[in-house]
KEKE-3310 file (N, C-alpha, C; in steps of 0.2 Angstrom, whole numbers, plus 5000, padded with zeros to 4 digits):
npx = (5004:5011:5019:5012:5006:5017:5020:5009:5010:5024:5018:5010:5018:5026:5017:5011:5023:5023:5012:5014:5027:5024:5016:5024:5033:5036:5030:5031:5027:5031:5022:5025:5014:5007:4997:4992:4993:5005:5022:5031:5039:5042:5048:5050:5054:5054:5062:5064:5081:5080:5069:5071:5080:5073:5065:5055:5066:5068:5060:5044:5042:5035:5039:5053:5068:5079:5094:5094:5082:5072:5075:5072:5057:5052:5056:5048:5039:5028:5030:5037:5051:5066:5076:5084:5091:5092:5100:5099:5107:5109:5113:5098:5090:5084:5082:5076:5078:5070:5066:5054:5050:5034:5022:5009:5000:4990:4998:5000:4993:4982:4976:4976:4981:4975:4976:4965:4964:4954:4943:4933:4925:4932:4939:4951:4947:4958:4962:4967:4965:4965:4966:4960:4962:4970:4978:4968:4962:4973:4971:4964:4960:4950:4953:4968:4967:4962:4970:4982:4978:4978:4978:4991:4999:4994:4995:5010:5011:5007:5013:5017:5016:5008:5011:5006:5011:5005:5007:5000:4995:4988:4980:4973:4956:4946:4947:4949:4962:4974:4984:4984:4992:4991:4995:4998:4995:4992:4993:4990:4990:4987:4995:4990:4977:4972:4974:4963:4953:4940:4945:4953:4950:4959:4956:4956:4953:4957:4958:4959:4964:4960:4963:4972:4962:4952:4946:4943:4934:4925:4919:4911)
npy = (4994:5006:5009:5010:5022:5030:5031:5037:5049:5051:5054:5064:5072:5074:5078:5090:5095:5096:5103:5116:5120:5121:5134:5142:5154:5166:5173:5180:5188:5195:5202:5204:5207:5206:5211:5201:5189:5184:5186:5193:5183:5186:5180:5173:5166:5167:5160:5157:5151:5140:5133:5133:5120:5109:5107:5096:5088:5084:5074:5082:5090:5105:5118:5123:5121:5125:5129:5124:5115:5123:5126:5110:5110:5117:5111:5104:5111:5120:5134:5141:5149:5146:5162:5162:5158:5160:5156:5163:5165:5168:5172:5172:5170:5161:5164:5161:5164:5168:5170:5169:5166:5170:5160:5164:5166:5159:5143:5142:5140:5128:5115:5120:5134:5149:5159:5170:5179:5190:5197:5212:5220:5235:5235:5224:5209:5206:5190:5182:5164:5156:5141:5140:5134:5123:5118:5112:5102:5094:5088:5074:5067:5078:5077:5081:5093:5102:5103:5105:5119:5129:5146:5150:5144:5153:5164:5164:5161:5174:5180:5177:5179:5180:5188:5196:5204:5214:5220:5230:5230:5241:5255:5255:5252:5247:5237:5226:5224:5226:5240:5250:5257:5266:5258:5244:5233:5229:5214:5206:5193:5184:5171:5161:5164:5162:5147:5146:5149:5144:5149:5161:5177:5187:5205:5211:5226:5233:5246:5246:5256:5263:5258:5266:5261:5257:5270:5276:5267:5271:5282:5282)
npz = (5000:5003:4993:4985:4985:4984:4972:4966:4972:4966:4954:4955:4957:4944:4935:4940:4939:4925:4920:4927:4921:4909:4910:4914:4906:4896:4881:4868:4851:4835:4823:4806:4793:4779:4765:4757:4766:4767:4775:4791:4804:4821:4834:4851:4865:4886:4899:4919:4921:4929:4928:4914:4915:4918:4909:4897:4884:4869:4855:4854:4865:4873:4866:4857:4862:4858:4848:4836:4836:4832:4819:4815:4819:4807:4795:4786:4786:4772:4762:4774:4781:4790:4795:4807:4821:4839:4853:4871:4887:4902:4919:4926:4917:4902:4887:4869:4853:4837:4818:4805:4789:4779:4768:4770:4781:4790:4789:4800:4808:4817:4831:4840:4837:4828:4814:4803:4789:4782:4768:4768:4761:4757:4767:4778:4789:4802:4813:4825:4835:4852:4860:4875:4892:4893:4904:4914:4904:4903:4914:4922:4934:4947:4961:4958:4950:4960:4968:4961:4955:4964:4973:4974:4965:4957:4959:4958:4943:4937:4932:4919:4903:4886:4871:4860:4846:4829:4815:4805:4786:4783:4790:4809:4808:4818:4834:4848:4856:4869:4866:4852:4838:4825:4813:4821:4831:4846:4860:4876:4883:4898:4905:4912:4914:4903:4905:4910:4903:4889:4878:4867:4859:4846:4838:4824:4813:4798:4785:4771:4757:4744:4725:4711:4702:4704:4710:4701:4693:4704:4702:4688)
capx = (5000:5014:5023:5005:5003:5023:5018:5003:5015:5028:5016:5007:5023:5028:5010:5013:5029:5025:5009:5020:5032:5020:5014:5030:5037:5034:5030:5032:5027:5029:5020:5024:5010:5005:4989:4990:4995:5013:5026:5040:5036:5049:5046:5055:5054:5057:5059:5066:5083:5081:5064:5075:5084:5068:5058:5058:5069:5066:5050:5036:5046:5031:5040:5056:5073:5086:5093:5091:5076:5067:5074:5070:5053:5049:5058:5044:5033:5028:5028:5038:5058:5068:5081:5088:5088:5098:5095:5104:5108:5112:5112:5094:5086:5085:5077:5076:5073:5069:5063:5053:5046:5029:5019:5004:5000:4986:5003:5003:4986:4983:4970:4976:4982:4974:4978:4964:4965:4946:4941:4925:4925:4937:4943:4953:4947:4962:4957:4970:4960:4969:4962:4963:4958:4976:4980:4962:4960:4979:4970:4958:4956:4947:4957:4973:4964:4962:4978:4986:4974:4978:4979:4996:5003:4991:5001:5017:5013:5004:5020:5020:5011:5010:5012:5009:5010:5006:5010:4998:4997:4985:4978:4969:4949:4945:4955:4951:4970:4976:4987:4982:4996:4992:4996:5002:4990:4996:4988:4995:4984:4988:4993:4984:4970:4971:4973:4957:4945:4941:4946:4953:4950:4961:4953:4958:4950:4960:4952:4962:4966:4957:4969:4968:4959:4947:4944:4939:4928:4918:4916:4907)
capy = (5000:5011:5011:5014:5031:5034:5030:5041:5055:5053:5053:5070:5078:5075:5081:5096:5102:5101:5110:5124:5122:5124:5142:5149:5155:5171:5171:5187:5186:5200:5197:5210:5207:5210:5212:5194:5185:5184:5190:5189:5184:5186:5173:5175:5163:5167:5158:5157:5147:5133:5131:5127:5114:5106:5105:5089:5088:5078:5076:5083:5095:5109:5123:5122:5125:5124:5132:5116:5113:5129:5122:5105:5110:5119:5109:5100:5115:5121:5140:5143:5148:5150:5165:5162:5156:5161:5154:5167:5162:5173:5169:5169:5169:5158:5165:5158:5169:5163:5175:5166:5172:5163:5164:5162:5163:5152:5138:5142:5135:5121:5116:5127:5141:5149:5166:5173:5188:5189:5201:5214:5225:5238:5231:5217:5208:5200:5187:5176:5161:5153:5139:5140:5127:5117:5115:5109:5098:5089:5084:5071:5067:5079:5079:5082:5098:5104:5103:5110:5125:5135:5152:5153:5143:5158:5170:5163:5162:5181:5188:5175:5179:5178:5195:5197:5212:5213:5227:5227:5234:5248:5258:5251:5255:5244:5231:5223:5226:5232:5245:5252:5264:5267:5250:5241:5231:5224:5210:5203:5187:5181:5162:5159:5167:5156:5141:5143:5150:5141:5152:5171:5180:5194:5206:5219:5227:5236:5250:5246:5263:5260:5258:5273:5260:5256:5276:5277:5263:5273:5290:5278)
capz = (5000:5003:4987:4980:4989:4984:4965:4967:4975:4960:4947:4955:4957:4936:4931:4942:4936:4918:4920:4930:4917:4902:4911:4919:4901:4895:4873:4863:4844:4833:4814:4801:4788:4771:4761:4754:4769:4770:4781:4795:4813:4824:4838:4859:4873:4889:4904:4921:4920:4936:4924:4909:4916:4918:4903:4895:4877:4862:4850:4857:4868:4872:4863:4857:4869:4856:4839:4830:4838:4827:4813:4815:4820:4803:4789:4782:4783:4764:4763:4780:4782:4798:4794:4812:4829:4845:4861:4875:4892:4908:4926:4929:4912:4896:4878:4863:4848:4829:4815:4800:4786:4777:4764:4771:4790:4790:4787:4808:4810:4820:4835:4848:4836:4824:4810:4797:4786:4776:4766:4770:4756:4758:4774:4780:4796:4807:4819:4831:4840:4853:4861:4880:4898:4894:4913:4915:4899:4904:4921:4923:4941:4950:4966:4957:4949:4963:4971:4956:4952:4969:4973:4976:4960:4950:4960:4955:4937:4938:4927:4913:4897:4878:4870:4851:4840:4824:4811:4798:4781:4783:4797:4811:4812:4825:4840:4854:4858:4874:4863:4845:4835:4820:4810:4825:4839:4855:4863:4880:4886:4904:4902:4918:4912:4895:4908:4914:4899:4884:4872:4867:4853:4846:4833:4820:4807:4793:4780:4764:4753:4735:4720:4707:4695:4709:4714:4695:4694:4708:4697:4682)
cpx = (5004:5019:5015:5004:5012:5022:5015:5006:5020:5023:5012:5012:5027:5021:5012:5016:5028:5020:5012:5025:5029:5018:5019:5035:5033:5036:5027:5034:5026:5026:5020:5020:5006:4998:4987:4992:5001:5016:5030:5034:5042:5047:5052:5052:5057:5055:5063:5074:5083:5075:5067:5080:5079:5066:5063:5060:5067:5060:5048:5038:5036:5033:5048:5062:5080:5085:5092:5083:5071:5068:5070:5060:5050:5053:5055:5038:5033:5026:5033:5047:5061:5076:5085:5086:5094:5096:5103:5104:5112:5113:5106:5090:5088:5080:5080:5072:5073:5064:5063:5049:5042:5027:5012:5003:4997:4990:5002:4996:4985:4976:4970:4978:4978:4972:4970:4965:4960:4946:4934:4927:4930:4943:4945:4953:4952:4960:4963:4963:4965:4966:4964:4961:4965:4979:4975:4962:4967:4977:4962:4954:4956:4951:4965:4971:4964:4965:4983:4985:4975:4980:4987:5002:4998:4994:5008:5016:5009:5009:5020:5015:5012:5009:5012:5006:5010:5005:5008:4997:4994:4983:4974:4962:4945:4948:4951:4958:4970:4979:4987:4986:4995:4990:4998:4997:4994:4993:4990:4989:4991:4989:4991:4979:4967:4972:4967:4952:4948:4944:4949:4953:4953:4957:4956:4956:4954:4957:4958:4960:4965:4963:4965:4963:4952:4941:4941:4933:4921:4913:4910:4902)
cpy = (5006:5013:5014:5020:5034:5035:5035:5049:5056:5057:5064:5078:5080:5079:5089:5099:5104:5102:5115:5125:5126:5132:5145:5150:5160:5171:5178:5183:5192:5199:5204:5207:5209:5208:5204:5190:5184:5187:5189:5187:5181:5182:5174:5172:5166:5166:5157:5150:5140:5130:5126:5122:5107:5102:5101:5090:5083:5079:5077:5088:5101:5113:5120:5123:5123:5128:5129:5114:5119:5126:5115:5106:5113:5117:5107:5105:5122:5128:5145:5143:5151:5153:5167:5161:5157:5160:5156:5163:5165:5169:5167:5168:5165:5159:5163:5163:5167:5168:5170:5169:5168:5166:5165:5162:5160:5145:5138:5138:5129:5119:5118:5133:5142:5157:5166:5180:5187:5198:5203:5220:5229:5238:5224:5215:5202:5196:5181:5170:5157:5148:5137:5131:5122:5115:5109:5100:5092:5085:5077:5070:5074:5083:5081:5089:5102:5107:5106:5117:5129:5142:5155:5150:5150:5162:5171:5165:5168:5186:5185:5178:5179:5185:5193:5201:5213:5220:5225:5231:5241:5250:5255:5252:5253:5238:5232:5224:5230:5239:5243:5258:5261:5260:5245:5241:5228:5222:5208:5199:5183:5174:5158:5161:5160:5148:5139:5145:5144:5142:5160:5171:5184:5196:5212:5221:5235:5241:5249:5253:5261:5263:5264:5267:5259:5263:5278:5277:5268:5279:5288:5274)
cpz = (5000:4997:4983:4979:4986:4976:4964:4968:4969:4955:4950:4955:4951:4934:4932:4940:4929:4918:4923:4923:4908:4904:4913:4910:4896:4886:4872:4854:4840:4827:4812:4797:4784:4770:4760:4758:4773:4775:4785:4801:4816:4833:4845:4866:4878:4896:4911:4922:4924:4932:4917:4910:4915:4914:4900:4889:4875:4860:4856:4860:4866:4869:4861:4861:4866:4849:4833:4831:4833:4821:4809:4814:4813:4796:4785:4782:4778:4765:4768:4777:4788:4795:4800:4817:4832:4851:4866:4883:4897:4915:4927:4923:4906:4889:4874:4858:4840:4827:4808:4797:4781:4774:4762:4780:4791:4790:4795:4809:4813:4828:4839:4844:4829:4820:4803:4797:4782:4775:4768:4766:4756:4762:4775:4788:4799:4812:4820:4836:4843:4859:4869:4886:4896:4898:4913:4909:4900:4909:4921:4929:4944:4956:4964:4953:4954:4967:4968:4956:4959:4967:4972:4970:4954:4951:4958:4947:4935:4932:4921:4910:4890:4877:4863:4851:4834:4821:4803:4793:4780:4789:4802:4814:4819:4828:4845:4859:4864:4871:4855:4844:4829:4815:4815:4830:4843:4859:4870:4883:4890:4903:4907:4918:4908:4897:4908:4907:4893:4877:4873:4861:4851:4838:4831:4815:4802:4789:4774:4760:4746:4732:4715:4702:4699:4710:4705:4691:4697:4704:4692:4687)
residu = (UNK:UNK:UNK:UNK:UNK:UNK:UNK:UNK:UNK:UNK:UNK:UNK:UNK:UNK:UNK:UNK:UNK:UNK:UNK:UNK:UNK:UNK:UNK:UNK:UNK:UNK:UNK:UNK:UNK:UNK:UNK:UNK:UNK:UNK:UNK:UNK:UNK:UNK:UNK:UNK:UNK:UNK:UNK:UNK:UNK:UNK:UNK:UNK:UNK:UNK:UNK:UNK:UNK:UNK:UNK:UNK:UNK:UNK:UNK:UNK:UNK:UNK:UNK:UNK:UNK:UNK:UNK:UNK:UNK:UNK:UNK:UNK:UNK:UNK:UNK:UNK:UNK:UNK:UNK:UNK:UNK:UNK:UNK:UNK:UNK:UNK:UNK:UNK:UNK:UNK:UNK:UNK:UNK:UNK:UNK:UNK:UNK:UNK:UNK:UNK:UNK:UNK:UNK:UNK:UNK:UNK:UNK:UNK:UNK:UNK:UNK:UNK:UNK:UNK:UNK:UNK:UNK:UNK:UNK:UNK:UNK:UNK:UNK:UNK:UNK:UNK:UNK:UNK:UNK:UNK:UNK:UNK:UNK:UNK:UNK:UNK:UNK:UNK:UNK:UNK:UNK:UNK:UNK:UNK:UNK:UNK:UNK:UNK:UNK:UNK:UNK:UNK:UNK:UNK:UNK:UNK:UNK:UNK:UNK:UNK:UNK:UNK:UNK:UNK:UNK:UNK:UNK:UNK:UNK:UNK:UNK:UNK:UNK:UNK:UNK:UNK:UNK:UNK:UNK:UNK:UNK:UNK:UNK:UNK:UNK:UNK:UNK:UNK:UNK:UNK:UNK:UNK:UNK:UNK:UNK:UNK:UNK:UNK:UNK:UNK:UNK:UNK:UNK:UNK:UNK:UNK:UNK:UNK:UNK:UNK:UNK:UNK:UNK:UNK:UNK:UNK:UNK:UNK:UNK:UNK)
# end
């Protein structure tokens, strides 16, 4: 019975840390993008380093935590090129930075993330979906839900979050965004926030500037 309860103790002390581990790492993304899709995004982990000792390597690795690892991760995807990766390393802190340029953002798409850019007549409406409850949805039992989800691991992970900025090709009429300059939104979602809800939306609505052959059309 007591190996039982020491199994039962291992096993809640691995779930633990890689949920801690998947929140305590701060994601900055910046995406310059054009009319037709394309663009850079310049890409920046970063996490406390007693944390990176941590996280587990090899396939499946939550994020990457190498500069091979960026590569590796985007060699077989069609449209996508990585024009560099540098992964810095201080006393306390460990970033990884990688800047790729696509030709297509929709190529990022996948079941937890996800990039449109539609048309609406003269405007272009941007829209990030990011699919949140990834704590929640890793846990099954109940009682370990519980024991993880405290007040005082929320406080701790209170500083991390995802940060994207996009820079887009005409002016911005209307955002959700905490910060709107001109061409340029800025979003910053809590990743303890996006632990516990099911989803975040980010939105951007463009006003496209008619072309003279457009602005002529109108006259006739």
């Amino acid at each position: 019975m007591r190996k039982k309860y020491l199994r039962a103790g291992r096993l809640f002390c691995l779930i633990g840390v890689l949920v801690f581990l998947s929140a305590c790492v701060n994601v900055e993304e910046k995406i310059f993008l054009n009319l037709d899709g394309s663009g850079r995004m310049d890409v920046r982990y970063v996490l406390k380093r007693e944390f990176f000792q941590l996280v587990p390597k090899g396939p499946g690795t939550m994020f990457p935590v190498s500069e091979a690892d960026v590569y590796k991760m985007f060699e077989n995807t069609k449209g996508v090129k990585v024009e560099g990766a540098k992964l810095v390393m201080d006393d306390k802190n460990v970033s990884l930075q990688y800047v790729l340029k696509f030709d297509d953002i929709s190529t990022f798409n996948n079941d937890s993330y996800r990039f449109t850019l539609e048309k609406d007549g003269n405007n272009r409406d941007f829209h990030v979906w990011i699919k949140g409850g990834g704590a929640q949805q890793n846990l099954k039992n109940d009682e370990l839900k519980g024991k993880i989800m405290t007040e005082a691991i929320n406080q701790a992970m209170a500083m991390y979050n995802i940060k994207i900025t996009v820079v887009l090709p005409a002016p911005i009429v209307k955002s959700n965004a905490q910060e709107v300059q001109d061409r340029t939104a800025t979003w910053v979602v809590p990743i303890w926030e996006l632990q516990k809800k099911p989803a975040f939306d980010l939105d951007a609505q463009i006003k496209v500037r008619k072309g003279l052959w457009d602005r002529i059309k109108d006259i006739f």
